[in-house]
Gaussian input, Z-matrix of N, CA and C with variables (Angstrom, degrees):
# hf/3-21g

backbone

0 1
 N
 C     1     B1
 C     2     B2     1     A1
 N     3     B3     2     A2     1     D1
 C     4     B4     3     A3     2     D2
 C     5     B5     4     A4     3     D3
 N     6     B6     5     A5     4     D4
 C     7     B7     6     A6     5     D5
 C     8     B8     7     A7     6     D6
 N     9     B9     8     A8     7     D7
 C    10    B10     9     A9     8     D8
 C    11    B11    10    A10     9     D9
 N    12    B12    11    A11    10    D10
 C    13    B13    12    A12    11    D11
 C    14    B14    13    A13    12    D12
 N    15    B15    14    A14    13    D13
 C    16    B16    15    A15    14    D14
 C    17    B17    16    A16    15    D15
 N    18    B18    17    A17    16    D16
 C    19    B19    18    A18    17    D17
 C    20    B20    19    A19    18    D18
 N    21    B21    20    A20    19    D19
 C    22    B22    21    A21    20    D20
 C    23    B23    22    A22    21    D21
 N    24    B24    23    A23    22    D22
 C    25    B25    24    A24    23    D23
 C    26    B26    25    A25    24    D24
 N    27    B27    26    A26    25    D25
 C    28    B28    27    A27    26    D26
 C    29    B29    28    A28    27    D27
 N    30    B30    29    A29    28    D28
 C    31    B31    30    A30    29    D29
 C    32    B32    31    A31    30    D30
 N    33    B33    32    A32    31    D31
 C    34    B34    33    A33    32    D32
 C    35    B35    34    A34    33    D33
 N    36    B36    35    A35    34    D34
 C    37    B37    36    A36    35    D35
 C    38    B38    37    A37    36    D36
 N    39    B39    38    A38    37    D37
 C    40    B40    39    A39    38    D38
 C    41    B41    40    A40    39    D39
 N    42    B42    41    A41    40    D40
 C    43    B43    42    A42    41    D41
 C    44    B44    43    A43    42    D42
 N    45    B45    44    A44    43    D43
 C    46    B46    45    A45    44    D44
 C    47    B47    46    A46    45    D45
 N    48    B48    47    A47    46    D46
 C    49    B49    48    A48    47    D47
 C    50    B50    49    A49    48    D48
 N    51    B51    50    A50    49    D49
 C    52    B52    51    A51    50    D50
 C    53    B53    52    A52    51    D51
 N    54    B54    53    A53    52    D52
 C    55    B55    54    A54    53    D53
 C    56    B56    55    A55    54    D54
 N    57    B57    56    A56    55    D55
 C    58    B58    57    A57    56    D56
 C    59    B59    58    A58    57    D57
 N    60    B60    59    A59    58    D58
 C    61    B61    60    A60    59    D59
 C    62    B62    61    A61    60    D60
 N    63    B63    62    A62    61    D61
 C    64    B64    63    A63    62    D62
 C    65    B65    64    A64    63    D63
 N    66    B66    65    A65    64    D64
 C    67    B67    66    A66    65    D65
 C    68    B68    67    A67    66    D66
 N    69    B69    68    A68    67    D67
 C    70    B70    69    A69    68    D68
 C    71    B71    70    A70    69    D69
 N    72    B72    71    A71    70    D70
 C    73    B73    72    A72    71    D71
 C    74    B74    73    A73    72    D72
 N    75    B75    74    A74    73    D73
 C    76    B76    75    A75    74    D74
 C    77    B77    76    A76    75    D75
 N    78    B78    77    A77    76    D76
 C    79    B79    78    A78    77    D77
 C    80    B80    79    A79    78    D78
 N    81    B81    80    A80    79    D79
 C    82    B82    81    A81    80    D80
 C    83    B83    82    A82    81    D81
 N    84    B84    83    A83    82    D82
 C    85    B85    84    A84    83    D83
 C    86    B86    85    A85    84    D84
 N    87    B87    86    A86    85    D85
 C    88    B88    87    A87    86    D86
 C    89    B89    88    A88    87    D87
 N    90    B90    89    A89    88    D88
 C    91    B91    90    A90    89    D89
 C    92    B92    91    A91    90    D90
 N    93    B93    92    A92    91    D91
 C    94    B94    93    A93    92    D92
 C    95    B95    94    A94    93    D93
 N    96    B96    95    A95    94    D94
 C    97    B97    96    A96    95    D95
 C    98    B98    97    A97    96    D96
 N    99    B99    98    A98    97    D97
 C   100   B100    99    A99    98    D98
 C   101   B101   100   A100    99    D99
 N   102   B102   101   A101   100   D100
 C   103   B103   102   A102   101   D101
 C   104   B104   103   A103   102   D102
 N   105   B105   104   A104   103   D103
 C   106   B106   105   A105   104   D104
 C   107   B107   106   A106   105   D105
 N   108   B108   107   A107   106   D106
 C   109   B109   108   A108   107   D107
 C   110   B110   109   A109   108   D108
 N   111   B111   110   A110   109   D109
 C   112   B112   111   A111   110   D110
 C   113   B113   112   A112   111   D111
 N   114   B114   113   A113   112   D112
 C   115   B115   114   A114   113   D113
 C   116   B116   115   A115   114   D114
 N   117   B117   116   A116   115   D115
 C   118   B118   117   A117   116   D116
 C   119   B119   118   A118   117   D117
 N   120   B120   119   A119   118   D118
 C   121   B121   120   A120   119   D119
 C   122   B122   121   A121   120   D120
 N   123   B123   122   A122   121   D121
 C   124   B124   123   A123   122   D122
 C   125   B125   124   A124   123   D123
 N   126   B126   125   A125   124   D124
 C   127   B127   126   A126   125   D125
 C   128   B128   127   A127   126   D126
 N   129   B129   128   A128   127   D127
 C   130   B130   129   A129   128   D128
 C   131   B131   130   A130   129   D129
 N   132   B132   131   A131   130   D130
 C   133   B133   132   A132   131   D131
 C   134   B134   133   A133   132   D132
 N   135   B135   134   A134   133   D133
 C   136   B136   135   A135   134   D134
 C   137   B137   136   A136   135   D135
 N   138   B138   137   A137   136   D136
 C   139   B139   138   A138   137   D137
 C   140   B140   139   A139   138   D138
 N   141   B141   140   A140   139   D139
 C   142   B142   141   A141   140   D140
 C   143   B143   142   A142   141   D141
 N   144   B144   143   A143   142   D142
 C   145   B145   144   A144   143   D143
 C   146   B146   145   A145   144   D144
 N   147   B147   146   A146   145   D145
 C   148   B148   147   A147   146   D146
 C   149   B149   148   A148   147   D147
 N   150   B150   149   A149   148   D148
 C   151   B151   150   A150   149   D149
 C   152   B152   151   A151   150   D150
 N   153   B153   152   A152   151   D151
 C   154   B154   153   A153   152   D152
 C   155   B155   154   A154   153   D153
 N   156   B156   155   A155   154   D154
 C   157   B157   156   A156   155   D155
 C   158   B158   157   A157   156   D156
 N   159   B159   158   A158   157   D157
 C   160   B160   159   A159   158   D158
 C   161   B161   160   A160   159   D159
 N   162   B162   161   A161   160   D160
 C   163   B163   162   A162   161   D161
 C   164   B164   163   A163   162   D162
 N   165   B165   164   A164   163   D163
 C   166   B166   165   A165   164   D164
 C   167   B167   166   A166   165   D165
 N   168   B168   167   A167   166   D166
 C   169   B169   168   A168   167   D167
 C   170   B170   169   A169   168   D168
 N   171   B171   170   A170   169   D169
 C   172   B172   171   A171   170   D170
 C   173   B173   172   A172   171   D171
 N   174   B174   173   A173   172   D172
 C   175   B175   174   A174   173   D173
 C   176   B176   175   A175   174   D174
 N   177   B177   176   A176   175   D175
 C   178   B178   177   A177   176   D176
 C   179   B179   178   A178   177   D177
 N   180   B180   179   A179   178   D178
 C   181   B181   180   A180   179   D179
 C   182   B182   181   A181   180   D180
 N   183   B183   182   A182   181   D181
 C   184   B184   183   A183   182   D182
 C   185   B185   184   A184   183   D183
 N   186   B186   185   A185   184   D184
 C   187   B187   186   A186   185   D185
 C   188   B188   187   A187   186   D186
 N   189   B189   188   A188   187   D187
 C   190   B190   189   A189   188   D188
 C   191   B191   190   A190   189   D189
 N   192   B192   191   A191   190   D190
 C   193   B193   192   A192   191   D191
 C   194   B194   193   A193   192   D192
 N   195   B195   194   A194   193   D193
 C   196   B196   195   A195   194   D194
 C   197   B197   196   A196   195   D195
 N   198   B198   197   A197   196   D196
 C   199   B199   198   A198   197   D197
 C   200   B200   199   A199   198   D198
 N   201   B201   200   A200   199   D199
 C   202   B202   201   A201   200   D200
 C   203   B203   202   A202   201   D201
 N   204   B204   203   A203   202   D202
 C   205   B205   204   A204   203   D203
 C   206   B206   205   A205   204   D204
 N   207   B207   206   A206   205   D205
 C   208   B208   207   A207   206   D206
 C   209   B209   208   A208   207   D207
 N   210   B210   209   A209   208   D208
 C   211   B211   210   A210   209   D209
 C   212   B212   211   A211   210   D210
 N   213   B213   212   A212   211   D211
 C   214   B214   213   A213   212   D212
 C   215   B215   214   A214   213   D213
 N   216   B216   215   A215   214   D214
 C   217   B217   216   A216   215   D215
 C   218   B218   217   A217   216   D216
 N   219   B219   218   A218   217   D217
 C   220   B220   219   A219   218   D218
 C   221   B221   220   A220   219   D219
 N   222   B222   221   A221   220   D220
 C   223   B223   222   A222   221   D221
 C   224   B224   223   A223   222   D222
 N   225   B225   224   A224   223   D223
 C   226   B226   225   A225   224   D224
 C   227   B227   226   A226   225   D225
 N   228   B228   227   A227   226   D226
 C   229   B229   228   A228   227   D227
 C   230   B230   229   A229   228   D228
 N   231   B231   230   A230   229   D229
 C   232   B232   231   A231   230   D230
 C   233   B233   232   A232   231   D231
 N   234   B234   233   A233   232   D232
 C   235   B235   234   A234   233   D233
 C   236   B236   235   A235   234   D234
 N   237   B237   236   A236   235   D235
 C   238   B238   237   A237   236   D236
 C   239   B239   238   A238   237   D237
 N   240   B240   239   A239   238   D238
 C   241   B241   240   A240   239   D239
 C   242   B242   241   A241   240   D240
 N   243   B243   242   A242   241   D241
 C   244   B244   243   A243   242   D242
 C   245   B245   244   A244   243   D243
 N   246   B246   245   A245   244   D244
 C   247   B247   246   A246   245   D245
 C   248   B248   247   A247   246   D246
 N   249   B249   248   A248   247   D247
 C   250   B250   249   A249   248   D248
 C   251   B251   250   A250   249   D249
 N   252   B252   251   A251   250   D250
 C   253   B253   252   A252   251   D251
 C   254   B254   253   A253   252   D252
 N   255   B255   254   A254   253   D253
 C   256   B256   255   A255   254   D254
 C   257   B257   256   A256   255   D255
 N   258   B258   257   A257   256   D256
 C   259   B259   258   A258   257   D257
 C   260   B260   259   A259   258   D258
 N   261   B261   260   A260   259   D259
 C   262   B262   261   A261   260   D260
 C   263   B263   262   A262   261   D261
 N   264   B264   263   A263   262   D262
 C   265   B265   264   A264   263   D263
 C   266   B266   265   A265   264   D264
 N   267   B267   266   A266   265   D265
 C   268   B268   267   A267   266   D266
 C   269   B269   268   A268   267   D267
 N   270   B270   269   A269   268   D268
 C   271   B271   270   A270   269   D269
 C   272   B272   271   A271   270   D270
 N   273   B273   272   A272   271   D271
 C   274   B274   273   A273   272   D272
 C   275   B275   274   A274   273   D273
 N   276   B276   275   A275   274   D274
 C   277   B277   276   A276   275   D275
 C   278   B278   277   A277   276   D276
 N   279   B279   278   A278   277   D277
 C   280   B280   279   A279   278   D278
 C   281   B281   280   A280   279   D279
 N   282   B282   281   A281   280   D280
 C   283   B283   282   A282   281   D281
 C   284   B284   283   A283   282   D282
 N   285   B285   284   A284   283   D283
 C   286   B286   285   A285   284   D284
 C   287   B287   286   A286   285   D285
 N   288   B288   287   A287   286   D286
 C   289   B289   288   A288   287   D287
 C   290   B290   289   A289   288   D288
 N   291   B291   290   A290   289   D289
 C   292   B292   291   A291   290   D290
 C   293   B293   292   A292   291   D291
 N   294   B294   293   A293   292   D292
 C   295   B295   294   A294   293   D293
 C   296   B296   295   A295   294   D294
 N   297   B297   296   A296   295   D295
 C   298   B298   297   A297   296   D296
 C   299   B299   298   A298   297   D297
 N   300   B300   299   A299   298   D298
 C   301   B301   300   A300   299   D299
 C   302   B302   301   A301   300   D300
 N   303   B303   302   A302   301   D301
 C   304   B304   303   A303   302   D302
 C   305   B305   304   A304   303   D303
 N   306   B306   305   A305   304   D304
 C   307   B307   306   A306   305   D305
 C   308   B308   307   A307   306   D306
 N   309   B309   308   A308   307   D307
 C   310   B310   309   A309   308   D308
 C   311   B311   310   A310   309   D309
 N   312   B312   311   A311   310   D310
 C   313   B313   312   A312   311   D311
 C   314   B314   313   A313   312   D312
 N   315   B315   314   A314   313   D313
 C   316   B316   315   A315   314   D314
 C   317   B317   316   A316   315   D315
 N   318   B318   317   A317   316   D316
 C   319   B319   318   A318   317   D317
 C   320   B320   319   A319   318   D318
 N   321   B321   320   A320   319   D319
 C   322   B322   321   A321   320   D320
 C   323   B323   322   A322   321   D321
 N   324   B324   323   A323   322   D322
 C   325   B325   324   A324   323   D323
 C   326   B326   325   A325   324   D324
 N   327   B327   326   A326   325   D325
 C   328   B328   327   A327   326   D326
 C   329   B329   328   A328   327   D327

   B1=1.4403
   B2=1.5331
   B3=1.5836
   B4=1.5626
   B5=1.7568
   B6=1.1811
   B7=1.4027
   B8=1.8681
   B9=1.4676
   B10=1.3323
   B11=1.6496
   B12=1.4424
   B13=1.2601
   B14=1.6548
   B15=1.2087
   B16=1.4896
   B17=1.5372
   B18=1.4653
   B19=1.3860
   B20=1.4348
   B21=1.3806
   B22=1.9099
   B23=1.4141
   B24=1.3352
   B25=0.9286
   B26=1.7155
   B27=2.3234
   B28=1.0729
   B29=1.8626
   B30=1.7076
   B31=1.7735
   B32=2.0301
   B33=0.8981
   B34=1.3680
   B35=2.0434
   B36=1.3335
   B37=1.7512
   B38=2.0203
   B39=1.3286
   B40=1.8243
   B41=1.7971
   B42=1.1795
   B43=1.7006
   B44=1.6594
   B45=1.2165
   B46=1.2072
   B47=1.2355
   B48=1.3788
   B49=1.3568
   B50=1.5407
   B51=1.2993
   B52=1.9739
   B53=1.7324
   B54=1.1759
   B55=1.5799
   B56=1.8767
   B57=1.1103
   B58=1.7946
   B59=1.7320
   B60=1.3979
   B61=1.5715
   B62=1.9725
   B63=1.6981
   B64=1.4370
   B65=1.4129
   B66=1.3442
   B67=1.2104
   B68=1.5570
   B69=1.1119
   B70=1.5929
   B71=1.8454
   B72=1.6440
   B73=1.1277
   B74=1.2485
   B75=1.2626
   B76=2.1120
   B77=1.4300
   B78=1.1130
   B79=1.7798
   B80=1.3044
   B81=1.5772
   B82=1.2969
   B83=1.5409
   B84=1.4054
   B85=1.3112
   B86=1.9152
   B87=0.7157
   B88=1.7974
   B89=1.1759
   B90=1.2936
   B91=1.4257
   B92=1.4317
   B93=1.8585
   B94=1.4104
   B95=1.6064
   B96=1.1496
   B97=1.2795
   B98=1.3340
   B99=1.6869
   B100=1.9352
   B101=1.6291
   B102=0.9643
   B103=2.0432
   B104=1.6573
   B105=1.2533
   B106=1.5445
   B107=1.6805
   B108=1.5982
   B109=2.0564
   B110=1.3684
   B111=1.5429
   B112=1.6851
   B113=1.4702
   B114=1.3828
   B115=1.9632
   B116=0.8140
   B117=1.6543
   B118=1.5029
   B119=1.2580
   B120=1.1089
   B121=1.5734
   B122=1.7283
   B123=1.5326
   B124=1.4883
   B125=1.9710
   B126=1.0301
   B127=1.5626
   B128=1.8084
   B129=0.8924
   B130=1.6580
   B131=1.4945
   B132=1.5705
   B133=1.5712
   B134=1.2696
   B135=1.0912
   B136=1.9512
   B137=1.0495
   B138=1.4100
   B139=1.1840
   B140=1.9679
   B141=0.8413
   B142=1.4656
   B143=1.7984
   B144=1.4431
   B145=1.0983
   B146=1.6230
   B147=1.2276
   B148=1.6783
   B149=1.7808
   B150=1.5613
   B151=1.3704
   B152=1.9927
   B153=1.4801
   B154=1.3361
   B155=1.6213
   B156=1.0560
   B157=1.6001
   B158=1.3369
   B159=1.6081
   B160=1.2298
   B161=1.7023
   B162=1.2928
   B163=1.5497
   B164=1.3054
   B165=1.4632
   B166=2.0981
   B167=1.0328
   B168=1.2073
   B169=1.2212
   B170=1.5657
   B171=2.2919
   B172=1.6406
   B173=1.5038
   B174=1.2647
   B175=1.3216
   B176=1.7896
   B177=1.1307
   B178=1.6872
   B179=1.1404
   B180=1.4063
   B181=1.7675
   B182=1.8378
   B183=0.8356
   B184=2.1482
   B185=1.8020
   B186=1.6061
   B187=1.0071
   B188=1.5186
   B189=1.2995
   B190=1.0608
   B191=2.1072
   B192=1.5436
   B193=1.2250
   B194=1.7900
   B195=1.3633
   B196=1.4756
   B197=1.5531
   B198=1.5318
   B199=1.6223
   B200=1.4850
   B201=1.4259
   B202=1.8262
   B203=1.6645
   B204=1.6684
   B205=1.5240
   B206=1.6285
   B207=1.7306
   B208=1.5889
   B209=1.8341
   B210=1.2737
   B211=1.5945
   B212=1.3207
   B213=1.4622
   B214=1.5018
   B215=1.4059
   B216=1.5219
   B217=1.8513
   B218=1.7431
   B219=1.5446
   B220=1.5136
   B221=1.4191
   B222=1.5744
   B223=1.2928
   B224=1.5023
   B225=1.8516
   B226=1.1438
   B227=1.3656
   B228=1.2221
   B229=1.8501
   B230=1.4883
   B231=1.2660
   B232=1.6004
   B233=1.7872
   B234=1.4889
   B235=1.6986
   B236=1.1813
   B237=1.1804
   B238=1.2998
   B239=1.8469
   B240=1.3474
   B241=1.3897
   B242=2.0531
   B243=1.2521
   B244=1.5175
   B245=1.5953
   B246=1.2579
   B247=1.5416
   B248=1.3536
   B249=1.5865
   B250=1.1860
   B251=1.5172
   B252=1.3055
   B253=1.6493
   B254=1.6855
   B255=1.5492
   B256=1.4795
   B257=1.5860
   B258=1.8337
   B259=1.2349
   B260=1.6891
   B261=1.5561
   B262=1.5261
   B263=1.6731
   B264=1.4484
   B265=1.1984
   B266=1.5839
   B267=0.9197
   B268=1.5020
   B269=0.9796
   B270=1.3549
   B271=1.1823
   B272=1.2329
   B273=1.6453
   B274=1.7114
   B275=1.6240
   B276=1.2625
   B277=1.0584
   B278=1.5229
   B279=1.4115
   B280=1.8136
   B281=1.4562
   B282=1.6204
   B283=1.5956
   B284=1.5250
   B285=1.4844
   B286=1.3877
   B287=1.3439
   B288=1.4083
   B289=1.5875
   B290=2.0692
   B291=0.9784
   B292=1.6964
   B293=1.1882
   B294=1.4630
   B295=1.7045
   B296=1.4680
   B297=1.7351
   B298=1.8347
   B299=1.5201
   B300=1.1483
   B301=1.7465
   B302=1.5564
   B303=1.2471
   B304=1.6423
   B305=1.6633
   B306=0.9996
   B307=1.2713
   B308=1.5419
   B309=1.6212
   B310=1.9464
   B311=1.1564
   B312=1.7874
   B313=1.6608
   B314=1.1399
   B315=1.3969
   B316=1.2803
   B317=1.6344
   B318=1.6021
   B319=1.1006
   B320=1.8827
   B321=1.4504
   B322=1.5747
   B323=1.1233
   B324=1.6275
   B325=1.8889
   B326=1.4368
   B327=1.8605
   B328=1.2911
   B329=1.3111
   A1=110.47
   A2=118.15
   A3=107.21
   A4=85.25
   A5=126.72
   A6=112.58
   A7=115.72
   A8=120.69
   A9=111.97
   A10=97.23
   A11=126.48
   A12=103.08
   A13=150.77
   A14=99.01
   A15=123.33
   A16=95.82
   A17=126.20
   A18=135.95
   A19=120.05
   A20=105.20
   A21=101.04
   A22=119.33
   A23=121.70
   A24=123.22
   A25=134.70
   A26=101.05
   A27=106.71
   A28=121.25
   A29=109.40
   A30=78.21
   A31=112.06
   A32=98.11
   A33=95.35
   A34=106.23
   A35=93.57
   A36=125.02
   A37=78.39
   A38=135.60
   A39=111.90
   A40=92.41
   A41=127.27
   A42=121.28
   A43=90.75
   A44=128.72
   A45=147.48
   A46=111.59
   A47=132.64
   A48=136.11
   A49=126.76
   A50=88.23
   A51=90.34
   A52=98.53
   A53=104.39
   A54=114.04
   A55=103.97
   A56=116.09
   A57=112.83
   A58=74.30
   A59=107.51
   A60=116.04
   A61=112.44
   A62=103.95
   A63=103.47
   A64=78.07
   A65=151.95
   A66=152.38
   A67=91.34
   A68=112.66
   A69=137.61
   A70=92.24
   A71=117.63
   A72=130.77
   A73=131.78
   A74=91.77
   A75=97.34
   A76=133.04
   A77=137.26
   A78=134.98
   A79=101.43
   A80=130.47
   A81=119.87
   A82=103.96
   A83=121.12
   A84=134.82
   A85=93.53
   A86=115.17
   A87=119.12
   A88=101.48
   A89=102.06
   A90=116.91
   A91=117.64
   A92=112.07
   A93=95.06
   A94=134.56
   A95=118.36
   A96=112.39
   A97=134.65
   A98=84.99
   A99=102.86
   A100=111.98
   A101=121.81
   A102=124.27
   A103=88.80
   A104=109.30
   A105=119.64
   A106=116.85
   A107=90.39
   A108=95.22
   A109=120.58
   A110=102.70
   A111=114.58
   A112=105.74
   A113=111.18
   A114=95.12
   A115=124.00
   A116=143.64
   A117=126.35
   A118=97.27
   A119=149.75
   A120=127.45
   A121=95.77
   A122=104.23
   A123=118.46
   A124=113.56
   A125=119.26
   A126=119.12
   A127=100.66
   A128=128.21
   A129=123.69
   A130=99.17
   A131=115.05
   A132=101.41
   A133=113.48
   A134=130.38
   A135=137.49
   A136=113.77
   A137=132.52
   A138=127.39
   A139=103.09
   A140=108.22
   A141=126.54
   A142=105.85
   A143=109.34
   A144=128.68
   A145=94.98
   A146=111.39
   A147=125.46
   A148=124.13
   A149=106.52
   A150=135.95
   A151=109.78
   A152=74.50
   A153=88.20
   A154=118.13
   A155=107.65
   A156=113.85
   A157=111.19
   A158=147.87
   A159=154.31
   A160=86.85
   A161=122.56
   A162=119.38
   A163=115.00
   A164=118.06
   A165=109.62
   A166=88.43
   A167=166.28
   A168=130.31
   A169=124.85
   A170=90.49
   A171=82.05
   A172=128.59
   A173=129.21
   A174=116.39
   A175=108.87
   A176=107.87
   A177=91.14
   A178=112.70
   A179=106.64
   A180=99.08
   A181=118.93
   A182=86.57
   A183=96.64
   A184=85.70
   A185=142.36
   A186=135.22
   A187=95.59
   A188=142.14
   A189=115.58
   A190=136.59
   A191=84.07
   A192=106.41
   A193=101.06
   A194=119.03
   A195=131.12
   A196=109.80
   A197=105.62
   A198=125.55
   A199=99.39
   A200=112.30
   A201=104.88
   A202=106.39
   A203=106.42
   A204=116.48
   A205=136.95
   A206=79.59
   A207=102.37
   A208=107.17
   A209=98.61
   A210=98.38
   A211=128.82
   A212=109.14
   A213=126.68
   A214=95.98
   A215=121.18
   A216=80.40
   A217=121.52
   A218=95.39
   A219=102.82
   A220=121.32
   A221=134.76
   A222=130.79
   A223=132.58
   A224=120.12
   A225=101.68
   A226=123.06
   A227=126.51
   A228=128.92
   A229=104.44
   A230=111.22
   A231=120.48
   A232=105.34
   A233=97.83
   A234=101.37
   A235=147.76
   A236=110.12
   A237=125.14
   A238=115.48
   A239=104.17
   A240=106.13
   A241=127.03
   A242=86.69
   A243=105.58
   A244=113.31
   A245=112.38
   A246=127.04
   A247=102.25
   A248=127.14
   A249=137.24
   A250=111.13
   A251=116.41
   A252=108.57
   A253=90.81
   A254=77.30
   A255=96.85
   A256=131.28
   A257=138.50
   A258=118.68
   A259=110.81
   A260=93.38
   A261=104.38
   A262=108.76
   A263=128.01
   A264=128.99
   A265=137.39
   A266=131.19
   A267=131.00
   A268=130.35
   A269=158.74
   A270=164.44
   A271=108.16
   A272=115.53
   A273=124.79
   A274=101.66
   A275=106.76
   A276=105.49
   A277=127.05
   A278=113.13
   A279=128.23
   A280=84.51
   A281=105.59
   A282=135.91
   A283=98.65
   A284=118.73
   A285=122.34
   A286=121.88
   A287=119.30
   A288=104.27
   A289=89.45
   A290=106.99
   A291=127.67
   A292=99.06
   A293=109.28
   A294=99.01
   A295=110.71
   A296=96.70
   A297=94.62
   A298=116.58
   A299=90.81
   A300=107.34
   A301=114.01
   A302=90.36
   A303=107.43
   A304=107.67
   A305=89.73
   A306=108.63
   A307=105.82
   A308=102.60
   A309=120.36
   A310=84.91
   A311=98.05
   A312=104.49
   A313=158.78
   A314=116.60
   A315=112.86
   A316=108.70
   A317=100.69
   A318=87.85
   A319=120.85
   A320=93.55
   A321=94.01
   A322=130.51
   A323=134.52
   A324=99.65
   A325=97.82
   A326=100.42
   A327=115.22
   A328=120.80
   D1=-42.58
   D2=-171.79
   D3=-68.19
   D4=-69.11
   D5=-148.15
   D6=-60.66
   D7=-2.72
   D8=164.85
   D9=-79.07
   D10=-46.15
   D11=163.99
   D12=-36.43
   D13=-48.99
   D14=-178.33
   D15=-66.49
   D16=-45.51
   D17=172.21
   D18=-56.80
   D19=-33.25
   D20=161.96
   D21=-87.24
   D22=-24.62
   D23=166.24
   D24=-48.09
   D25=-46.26
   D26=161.59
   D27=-85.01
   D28=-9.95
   D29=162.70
   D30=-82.95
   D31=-18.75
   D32=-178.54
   D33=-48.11
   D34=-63.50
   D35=-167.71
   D36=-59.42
   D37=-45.35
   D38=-171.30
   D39=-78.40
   D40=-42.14
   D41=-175.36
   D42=-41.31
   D43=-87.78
   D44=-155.44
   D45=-52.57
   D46=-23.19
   D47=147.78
   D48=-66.43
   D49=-30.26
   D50=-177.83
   D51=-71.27
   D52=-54.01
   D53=-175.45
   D54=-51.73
   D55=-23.06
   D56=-158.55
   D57=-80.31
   D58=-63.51
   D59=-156.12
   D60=-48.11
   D61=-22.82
   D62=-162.66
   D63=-83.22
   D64=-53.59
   D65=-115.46
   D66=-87.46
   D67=-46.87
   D68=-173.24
   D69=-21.48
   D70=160.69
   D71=147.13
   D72=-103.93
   D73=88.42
   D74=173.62
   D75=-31.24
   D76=91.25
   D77=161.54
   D78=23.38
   D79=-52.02
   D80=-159.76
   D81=-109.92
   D82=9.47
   D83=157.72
   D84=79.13
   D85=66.52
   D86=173.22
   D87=-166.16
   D88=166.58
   D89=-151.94
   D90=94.41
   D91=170.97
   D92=171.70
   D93=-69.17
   D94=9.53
   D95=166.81
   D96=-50.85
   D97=-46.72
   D98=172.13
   D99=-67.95
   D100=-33.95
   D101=173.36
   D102=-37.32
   D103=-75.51
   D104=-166.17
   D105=-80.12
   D106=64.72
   D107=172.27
   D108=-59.21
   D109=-38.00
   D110=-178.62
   D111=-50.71
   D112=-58.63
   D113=-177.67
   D114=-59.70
   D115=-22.34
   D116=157.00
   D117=-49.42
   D118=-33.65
   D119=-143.18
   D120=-88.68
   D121=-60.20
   D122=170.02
   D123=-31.08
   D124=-37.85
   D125=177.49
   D126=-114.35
   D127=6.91
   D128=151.75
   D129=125.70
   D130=-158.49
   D131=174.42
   D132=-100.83
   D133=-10.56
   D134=164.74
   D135=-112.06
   D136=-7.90
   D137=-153.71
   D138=-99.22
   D139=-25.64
   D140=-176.03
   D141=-56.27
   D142=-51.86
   D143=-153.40
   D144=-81.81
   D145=-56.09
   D146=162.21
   D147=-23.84
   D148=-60.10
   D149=154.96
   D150=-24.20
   D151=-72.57
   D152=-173.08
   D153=-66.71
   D154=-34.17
   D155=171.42
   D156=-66.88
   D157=-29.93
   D158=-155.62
   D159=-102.05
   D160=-67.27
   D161=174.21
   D162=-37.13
   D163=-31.56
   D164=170.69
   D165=-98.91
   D166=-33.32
   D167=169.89
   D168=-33.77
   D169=-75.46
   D170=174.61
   D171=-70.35
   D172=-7.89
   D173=170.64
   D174=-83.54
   D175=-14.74
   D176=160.51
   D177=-60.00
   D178=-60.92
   D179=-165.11
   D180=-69.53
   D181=-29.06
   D182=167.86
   D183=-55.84
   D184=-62.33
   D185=-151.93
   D186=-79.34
   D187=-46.75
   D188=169.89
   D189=-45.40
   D190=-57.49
   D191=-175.33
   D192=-50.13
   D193=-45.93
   D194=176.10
   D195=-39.12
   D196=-59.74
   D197=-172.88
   D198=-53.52
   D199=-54.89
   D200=-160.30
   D201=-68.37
   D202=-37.05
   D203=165.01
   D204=-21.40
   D205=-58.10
   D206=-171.77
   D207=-87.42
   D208=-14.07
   D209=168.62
   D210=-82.70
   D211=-32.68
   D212=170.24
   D213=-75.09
   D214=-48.53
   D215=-171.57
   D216=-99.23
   D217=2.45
   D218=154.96
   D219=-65.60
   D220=-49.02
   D221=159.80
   D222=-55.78
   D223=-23.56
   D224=151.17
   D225=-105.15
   D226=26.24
   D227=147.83
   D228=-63.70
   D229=-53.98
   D230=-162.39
   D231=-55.41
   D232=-46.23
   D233=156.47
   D234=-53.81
   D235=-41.61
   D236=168.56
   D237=-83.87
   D238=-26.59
   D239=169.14
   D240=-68.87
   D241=-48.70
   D242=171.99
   D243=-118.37
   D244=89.09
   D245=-177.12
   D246=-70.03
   D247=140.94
   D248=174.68
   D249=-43.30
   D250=145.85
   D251=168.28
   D252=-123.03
   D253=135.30
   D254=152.68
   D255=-34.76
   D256=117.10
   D257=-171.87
   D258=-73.21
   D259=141.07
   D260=-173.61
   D261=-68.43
   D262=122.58
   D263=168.76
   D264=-29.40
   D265=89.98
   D266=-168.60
   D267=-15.37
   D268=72.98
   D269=-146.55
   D270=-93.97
   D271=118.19
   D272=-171.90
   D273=-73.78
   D274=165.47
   D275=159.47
   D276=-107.63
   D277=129.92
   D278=-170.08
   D279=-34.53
   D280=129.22
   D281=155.33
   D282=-71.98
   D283=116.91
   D284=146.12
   D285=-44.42
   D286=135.32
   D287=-177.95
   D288=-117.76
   D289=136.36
   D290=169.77
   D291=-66.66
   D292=130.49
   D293=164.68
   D294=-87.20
   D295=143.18
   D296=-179.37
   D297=-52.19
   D298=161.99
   D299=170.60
   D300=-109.59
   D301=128.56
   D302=-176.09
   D303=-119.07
   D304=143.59
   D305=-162.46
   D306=-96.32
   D307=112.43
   D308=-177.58
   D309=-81.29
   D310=123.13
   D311=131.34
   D312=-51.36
   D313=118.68
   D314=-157.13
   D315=-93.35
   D316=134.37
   D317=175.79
   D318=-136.93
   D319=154.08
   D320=-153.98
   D321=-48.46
   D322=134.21
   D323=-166.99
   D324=-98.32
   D325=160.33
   D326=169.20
   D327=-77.17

C-alpha cells in the first residue's frame, strides 16, 4: 500500500514537471512560454524565468531521488513478497520395466 502511494505521488511529481518544463522560456523565446507573456510580468522581468528554472531543478532532483526510492523499496517488497523456495529435488523418471520373455514350448508337429 505505501509504495502504490509513493507511486502516485511520483506520476503525479513527472506530470508536474513535464508541464513546469513546457511552460519554460526557450533561449530562442518559442515554445509555450511565449503564449504566457503575462507571467513574466506577474514575477518581474527576469525574475519569472529564474523561478521557473530553480522549480526544474528541484523537481528534477525530488524525480531522481523518487526513482532510486521506489526501486529500493520495490525490490525489497518483491522479497519479502515472494520468499525464495527451496529447489525441488530431481525427480527421475519411472524406468519402464519389459516384461520377461519366456520361452513357449515348442512342440513337434504331427
Amino acid at each position: 500500500m505505501f509504495y502504490g502511494f509513493l507511486l502516485t505521488l511520483f506520476i503525479v511529481l513527472c506530470l508536474f514537471l513535464i508541464i513546469i518544463i513546457l511552460v519554460q522560456k526557450g533561449k530562442g523565446s518559442t515554445g509555450l512560454g511565449s503564449l504566457g507573456g503575462g507571467t513574466q510580468m506577474l514575477f518581474g522581468g527576469s525574475g519569472g524565468q529564474d523561478l521557473f528554472q530553480k522549480m526544474t531543478w528541484i523537481l528534477g532532483a525530488i524525480f531522481m531521488a523518487g526513482s532510486l526510492l521506489l526501486v529500493v523499496i520495490g525490490s525489497s517488497s518483491s522479497r519479502i513478497a515472494a520468499p525464495q523456495r527451496a529447489p525441488m529435488p530431481m525427480q527421475q523418471a519411472p524406468v519402464e520395466q519389459m516384461p520377461a520373455q519366456t520361452e513357449t514350448p515348442v512342440t513337434p508337429a504331427e
